[in-house]
C-alpha positions as CSV (number, residue, x, y, z in Angstrom):
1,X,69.1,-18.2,44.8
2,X,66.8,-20.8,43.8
3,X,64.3,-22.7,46.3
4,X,65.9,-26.0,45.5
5,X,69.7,-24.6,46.1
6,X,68.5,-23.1,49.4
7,X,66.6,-26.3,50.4
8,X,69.8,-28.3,49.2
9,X,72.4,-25.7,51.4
10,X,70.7,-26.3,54.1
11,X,70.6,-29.7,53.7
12,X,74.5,-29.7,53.5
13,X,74.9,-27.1,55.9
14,X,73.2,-29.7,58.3
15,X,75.5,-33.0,57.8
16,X,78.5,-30.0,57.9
17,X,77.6,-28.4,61.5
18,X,76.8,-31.8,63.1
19,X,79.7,-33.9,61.2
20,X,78.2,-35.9,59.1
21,X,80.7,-34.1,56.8
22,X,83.2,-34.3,58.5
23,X,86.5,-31.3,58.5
24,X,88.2,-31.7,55.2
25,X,85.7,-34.5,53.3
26,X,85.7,-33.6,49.6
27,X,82.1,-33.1,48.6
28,X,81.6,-34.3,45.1
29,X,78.7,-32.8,43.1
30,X,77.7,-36.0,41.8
31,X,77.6,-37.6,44.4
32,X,76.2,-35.1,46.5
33,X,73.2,-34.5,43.3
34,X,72.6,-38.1,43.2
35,X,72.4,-38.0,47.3
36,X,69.9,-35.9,46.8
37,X,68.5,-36.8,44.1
38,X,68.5,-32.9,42.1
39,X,70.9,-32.0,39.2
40,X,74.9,-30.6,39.3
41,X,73.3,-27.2,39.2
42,X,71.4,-26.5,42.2
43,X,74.6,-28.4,43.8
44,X,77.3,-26.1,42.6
45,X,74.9,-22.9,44.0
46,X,74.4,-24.6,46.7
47,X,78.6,-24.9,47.2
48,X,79.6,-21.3,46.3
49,X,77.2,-20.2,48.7
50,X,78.7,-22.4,51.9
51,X,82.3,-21.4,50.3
52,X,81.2,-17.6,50.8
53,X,80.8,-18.1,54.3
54,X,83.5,-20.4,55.1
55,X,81.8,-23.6,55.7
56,X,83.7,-24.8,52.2
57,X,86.7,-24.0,50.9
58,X,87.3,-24.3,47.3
59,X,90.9,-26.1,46.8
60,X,92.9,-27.0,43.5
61,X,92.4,-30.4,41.9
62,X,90.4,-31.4,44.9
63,X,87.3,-29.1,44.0
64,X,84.9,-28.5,47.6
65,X,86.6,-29.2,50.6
66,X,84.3,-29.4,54.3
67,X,86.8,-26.3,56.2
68,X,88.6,-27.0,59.2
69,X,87.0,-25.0,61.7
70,X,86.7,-26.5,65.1
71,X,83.9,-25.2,67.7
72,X,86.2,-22.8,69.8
73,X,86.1,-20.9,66.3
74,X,81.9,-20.5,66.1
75,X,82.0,-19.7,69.6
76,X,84.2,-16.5,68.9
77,X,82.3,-15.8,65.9
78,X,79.3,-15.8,68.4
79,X,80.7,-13.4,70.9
80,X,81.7,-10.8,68.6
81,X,78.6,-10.9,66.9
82,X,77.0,-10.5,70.4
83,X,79.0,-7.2,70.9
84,X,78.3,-5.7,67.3
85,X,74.4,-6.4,67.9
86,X,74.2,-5.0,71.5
87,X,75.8,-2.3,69.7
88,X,73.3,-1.4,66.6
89,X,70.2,-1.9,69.1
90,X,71.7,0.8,71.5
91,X,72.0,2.9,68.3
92,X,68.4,1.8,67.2
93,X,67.2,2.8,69.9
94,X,68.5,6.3,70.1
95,X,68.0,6.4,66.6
96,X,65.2,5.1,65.2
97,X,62.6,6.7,62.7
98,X,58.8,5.8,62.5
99,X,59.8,4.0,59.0
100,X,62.2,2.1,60.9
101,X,59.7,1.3,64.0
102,X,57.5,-0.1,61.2
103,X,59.5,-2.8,60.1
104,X,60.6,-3.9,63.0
105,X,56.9,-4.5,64.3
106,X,56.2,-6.3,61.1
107,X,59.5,-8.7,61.2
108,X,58.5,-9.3,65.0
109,X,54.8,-10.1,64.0
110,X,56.1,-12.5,60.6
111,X,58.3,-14.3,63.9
112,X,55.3,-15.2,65.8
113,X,53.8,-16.2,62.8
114,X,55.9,-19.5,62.1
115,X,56.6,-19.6,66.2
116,X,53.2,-20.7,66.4
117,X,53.4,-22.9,63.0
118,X,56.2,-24.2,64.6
119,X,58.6,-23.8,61.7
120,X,61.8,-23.8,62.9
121,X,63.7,-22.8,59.9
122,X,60.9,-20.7,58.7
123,X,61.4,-18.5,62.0
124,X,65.2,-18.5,61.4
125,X,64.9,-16.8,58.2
126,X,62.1,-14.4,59.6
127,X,64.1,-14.2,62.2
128,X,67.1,-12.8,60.0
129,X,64.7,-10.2,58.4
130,X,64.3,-8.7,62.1
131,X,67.4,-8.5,63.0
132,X,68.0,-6.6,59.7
133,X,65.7,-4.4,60.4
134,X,67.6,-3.4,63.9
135,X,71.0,-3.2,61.9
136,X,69.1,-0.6,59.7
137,X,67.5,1.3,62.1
138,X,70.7,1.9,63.6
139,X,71.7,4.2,61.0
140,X,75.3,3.4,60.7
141,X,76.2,1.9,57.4
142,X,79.7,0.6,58.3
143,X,78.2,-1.3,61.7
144,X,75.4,-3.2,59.2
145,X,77.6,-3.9,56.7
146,X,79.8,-5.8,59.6
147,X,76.4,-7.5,61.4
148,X,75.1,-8.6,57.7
149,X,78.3,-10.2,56.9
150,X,79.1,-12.1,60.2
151,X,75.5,-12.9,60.4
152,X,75.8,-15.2,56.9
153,X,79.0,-16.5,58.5
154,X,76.9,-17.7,61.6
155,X,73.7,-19.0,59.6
156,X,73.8,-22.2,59.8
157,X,74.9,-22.2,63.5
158,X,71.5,-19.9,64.3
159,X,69.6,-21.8,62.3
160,X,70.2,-24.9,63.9
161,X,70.2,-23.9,67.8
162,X,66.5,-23.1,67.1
163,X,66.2,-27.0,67.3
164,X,67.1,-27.0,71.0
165,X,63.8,-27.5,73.3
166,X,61.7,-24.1,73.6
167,X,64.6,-22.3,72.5
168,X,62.1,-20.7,69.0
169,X,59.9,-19.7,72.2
170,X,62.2,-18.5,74.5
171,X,63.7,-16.6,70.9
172,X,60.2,-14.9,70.6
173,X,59.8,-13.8,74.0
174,X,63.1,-12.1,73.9
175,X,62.7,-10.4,70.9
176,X,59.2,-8.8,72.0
177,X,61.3,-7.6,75.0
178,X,63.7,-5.9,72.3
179,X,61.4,-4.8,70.6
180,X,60.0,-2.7,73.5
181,X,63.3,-1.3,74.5
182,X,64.3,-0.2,71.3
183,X,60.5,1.6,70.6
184,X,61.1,3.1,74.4
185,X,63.9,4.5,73.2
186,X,65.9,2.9,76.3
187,X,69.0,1.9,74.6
188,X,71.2,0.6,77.7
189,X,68.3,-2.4,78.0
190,X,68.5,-2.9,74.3
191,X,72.1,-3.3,74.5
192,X,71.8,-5.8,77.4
193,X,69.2,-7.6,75.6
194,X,70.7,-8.1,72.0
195,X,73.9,-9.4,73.9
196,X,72.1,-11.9,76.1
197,X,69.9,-13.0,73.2
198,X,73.0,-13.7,70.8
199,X,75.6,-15.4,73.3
200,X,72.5,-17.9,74.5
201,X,72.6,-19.0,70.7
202,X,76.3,-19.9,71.3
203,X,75.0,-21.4,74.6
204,X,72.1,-23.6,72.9
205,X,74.1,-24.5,70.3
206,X,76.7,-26.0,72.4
207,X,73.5,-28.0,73.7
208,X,72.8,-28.6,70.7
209,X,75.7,-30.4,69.4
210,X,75.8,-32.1,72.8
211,X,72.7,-34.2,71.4
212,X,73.3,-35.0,67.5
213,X,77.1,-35.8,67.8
214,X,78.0,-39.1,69.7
Protein backbone atom coordinates (compact mmCIF):
# COMPACT_ATOMS: atom_id res chain seq x y z
CA UNK A 1 0.00 0.00 0.00
CA UNK A 2 1.12 3.20 -1.01
CA UNK A 3 2.06 6.24 1.45
CA UNK A 4 -0.61 8.41 0.03
CA UNK A 5 -3.43 5.53 0.30
CA UNK A 6 -2.36 5.00 3.95
CA UNK A 7 -2.28 8.75 4.71
CA UNK A 8 -5.73 9.02 2.82
CA UNK A 9 -7.30 5.69 4.99
CA UNK A 10 -6.49 7.21 7.76
CA UNK A 11 -7.78 10.26 6.94
CA UNK A 12 -11.21 8.50 6.23
CA UNK A 13 -10.91 6.18 8.87
CA UNK A 14 -10.97 9.43 11.04
CA UNK A 15 -14.32 11.25 9.81
CA UNK A 16 -15.74 7.32 9.96
CA UNK A 17 -14.86 6.53 13.80
CA UNK A 18 -15.87 10.07 15.01
CA UNK A 19 -19.02 10.49 12.51
CA UNK A 20 -18.17 12.78 10.35
CA UNK A 21 -19.18 9.91 7.98
CA UNK A 22 -21.84 9.06 9.34
CA UNK A 23 -23.42 4.91 9.32
CA UNK A 24 -24.55 4.28 5.81
CA UNK A 25 -23.19 7.72 3.82
CA UNK A 26 -22.16 6.67 0.36
CA UNK A 27 -18.55 7.82 -0.04
CA UNK A 28 -17.98 8.76 -3.61
CA UNK A 29 -14.43 8.59 -4.99
CA UNK A 30 -14.70 11.81 -6.59
CA UNK A 31 -15.73 13.52 -4.24
CA UNK A 32 -13.73 12.04 -1.66
CA UNK A 33 -10.28 12.59 -4.36
CA UNK A 34 -11.30 16.04 -4.86
CA UNK A 35 -11.80 16.39 -0.83
CA UNK A 36 -8.55 15.60 -0.70
CA UNK A 37 -7.24 16.84 -3.25
CA UNK A 38 -5.21 13.19 -4.65
CA UNK A 39 -6.46 11.10 -7.72
CA UNK A 40 -9.38 8.08 -7.87
CA UNK A 41 -6.52 5.72 -7.31
CA UNK A 42 -5.07 6.16 -4.05
CA UNK A 43 -9.00 6.53 -3.10
CA UNK A 44 -10.21 3.26 -4.31
CA UNK A 45 -6.93 1.51 -2.16
CA UNK A 46 -7.76 3.44 0.28
CA UNK A 47 -11.73 1.91 0.21
CA UNK A 48 -10.89 -1.80 -0.31
CA UNK A 49 -8.69 -1.59 2.52
CA UNK A 50 -11.53 0.00 5.13
CA UNK A 51 -14.04 -2.61 3.23
CA UNK A 52 -11.45 -5.51 4.45
CA UNK A 53 -12.02 -4.63 7.84
CA UNK A 54 -15.58 -3.68 8.01
CA UNK A 55 -15.52 -0.04 8.29
CA UNK A 56 -17.05 -0.11 4.48
CA UNK A 57 -19.15 -2.20 2.87
CA UNK A 58 -19.16 -2.54 -0.78
CA UNK A 59 -23.01 -2.49 -1.95
CA UNK A 60 -24.53 -2.87 -5.58
CA UNK A 61 -25.24 0.25 -7.61
CA UNK A 62 -24.46 2.27 -4.52
CA UNK A 63 -20.56 1.57 -4.71
CA UNK A 64 -18.85 2.35 -0.75
CA UNK A 65 -21.20 2.50 1.90
CA UNK A 66 -19.89 3.91 5.83
CA UNK A 67 -21.18 0.18 7.73
CA UNK A 68 -23.64 0.22 10.34
CA UNK A 69 -21.80 -0.70 13.36
CA UNK A 70 -22.73 1.06 16.51
CA UNK A 71 -20.24 1.33 19.56
CA UNK A 72 -21.56 -1.69 21.69
CA UNK A 73 -20.06 -3.60 18.54
CA UNK A 74 -16.08 -2.08 19.01
CA UNK A 75 -16.50 -2.60 22.54
CA UNK A 76 -16.97 -6.51 22.01
CA UNK A 77 -14.44 -6.45 19.38
CA UNK A 78 -12.25 -4.90 22.25
CA UNK A 79 -12.90 -7.53 24.90
CA UNK A 80 -12.24 -10.47 22.83
CA UNK A 81 -9.29 -9.11 21.57
CA UNK A 82 -8.27 -8.48 25.30
CA UNK A 83 -8.77 -12.28 25.96
CA UNK A 84 -6.86 -13.62 22.77
CA UNK A 85 -3.79 -11.23 23.74
CA UNK A 86 -3.71 -12.08 27.52
CA UNK A 87 -3.56 -15.32 25.95
CA UNK A 88 -0.42 -15.23 23.35
CA UNK A 89 1.62 -13.28 26.14
CA UNK A 90 1.07 -16.17 28.72
CA UNK A 91 2.22 -18.37 25.84
CA UNK A 92 5.15 -15.91 25.06
CA UNK A 93 6.20 -16.07 28.01
CA UNK A 94 6.49 -19.70 28.53
CA UNK A 95 7.58 -19.92 25.13
CA UNK A 96 9.74 -17.54 23.92
CA UNK A 97 13.18 -18.00 22.12
CA UNK A 98 16.20 -15.50 22.19
CA UNK A 99 15.24 -14.66 18.41
CA UNK A 100 11.91 -13.84 19.65
CA UNK A 101 13.20 -11.84 22.89
CA UNK A 102 15.14 -9.81 20.31
CA UNK A 103 12.36 -8.41 18.51
CA UNK A 104 10.45 -7.68 21.09
CA UNK A 105 13.14 -5.37 22.72
CA UNK A 106 13.62 -3.70 19.42
CA UNK A 107 9.67 -3.03 18.80
CA UNK A 108 9.60 -1.73 22.49
CA UNK A 109 12.65 0.56 21.94
CA UNK A 110 11.13 1.82 18.05
CA UNK A 111 7.80 2.68 20.72
CA UNK A 112 9.74 4.97 22.84
CA UNK A 113 11.23 6.40 19.97
CA UNK A 114 8.04 8.25 18.58
CA UNK A 115 6.70 8.38 22.45
CA UNK A 116 9.21 10.90 22.93
CA UNK A 117 8.70 12.54 19.19
CA UNK A 118 5.31 12.56 20.25
CA UNK A 119 3.88 10.87 17.16
CA UNK A 120 0.83 9.62 17.96
CA UNK A 121 0.11 7.58 14.92
CA UNK A 122 3.77 6.85 14.34
CA UNK A 123 3.66 5.00 17.89
CA UNK A 124 0.34 3.16 16.81
CA UNK A 125 1.95 1.57 13.95
CA UNK A 126 5.19 0.77 16.03
CA UNK A 127 3.03 -0.09 18.38
CA UNK A 128 1.31 -2.80 16.00
CA UNK A 129 4.91 -4.15 15.12
CA UNK A 130 5.21 -5.06 19.06
CA UNK A 131 2.35 -6.56 19.55
CA UNK A 132 3.32 -8.75 16.50
CA UNK A 133 6.06 -9.65 17.84
CA UNK A 134 4.22 -11.11 21.12
CA UNK A 135 1.69 -12.94 18.81
CA UNK A 136 4.84 -14.64 17.23
CA UNK A 137 6.70 -15.44 20.03
CA UNK A 138 3.83 -17.31 21.25
CA UNK A 139 4.36 -19.96 18.85
CA UNK A 140 0.89 -20.87 18.04
CA UNK A 141 0.08 -20.14 14.39
CA UNK A 142 -3.78 -20.54 14.70
CA UNK A 143 -3.87 -17.86 17.94
CA UNK A 144 -1.73 -15.11 15.54
CA UNK A 145 -3.52 -15.70 12.75
CA UNK A 146 -6.79 -14.70 14.95
CA UNK A 147 -4.89 -11.59 16.94
CA UNK A 148 -3.54 -10.31 13.32
CA UNK A 149 -6.92 -10.33 11.89
CA UNK A 150 -9.01 -8.73 14.75
CA UNK A 151 -6.21 -6.45 15.30
CA UNK A 152 -6.78 -4.81 11.49
CA UNK A 153 -10.51 -4.91 12.48
CA UNK A 154 -9.69 -2.70 15.64
CA UNK A 155 -6.99 -0.28 13.82
CA UNK A 156 -8.53 2.55 13.56
CA UNK A 157 -10.15 2.37 17.07
CA UNK A 158 -6.30 1.89 18.67
CA UNK A 159 -5.10 4.30 16.61
CA UNK A 160 -7.22 6.90 17.68
CA UNK A 161 -7.53 6.22 21.63
CA UNK A 162 -3.80 7.18 21.58
CA UNK A 163 -5.15 10.77 21.21
CA UNK A 164 -6.63 10.68 24.68
CA UNK A 165 -4.37 12.76 27.32
CA UNK A 166 -1.11 10.67 28.40
CA UNK A 167 -2.74 7.65 27.20
CA UNK A 168 0.80 7.12 24.37
CA UNK A 169 2.63 7.45 27.90
CA UNK A 170 0.66 5.52 30.03
CA UNK A 171 0.83 2.87 26.56
CA UNK A 172 4.74 2.89 26.99
CA UNK A 173 4.87 2.40 30.52
CA UNK A 174 2.71 -0.67 30.26
CA UNK A 175 4.31 -2.24 27.64
CA UNK A 176 7.89 -1.96 29.39
CA UNK A 177 6.06 -3.73 32.23
CA UNK A 178 5.13 -6.53 29.49
CA UNK A 179 7.89 -6.66 28.35
CA UNK A 180 9.56 -7.62 31.64
CA UNK A 181 7.04 -10.32 32.40
CA UNK A 182 7.19 -12.04 29.26
CA UNK A 183 11.43 -11.94 29.37
CA UNK A 184 10.89 -13.30 33.23
CA UNK A 185 9.24 -15.84 31.89
CA UNK A 186 6.20 -15.07 34.40
CA UNK A 187 3.38 -15.69 32.22
CA UNK A 188 0.24 -15.32 34.81
CA UNK A 189 1.54 -11.35 34.99
CA UNK A 190 1.78 -11.24 31.26
CA UNK A 191 -1.67 -12.44 30.98
CA UNK A 192 -2.95 -9.92 33.54
CA UNK A 193 -1.07 -7.20 31.82
CA UNK A 194 -1.94 -7.68 27.95
CA UNK A 195 -5.72 -7.90 29.31
CA UNK A 196 -5.57 -4.69 31.30
CA UNK A 197 -3.61 -2.92 28.58
CA UNK A 198 -6.22 -3.81 25.73
CA UNK A 199 -9.68 -3.31 27.60
CA UNK A 200 -8.23 0.36 28.82
CA UNK A 201 -8.08 1.12 24.93
CA UNK A 202 -11.86 0.28 24.88
CA UNK A 203 -11.94 2.41 28.08
CA UNK A 204 -10.02 5.51 26.45
CA UNK A 205 -11.70 5.27 23.47
CA UNK A 206 -14.98 5.63 25.00
CA UNK A 207 -13.31 8.93 26.42
CA UNK A 208 -12.33 9.50 23.45
CA UNK A 209 -15.44 9.72 21.57
CA UNK A 210 -16.91 11.45 24.60
CA UNK A 211 -14.79 14.61 23.37
CA UNK A 212 -14.98 14.78 19.33
CA UNK A 213 -18.65 13.83 18.99
CA UNK A 214 -21.24 16.55 20.23
Amino acid sequence: MSATSQTLRDEIENGIVTGEFPPGERLDEVQLATRYGVSRTPVREALMQLGAIGLVEMRPRRGAVVAEHGPERVFEMFEVMAELEAMAGGLAARRHGESDKAAILAAVEQCQHAAEKNGTDQYYYENGIFHRAIYTASHSGFLEEQCVALQRRLRPYRRLQLRVRNRMKVSLAEHCEIVDAITAGDAQKARLLLRHHIAVQGDRFGDLLATLRP
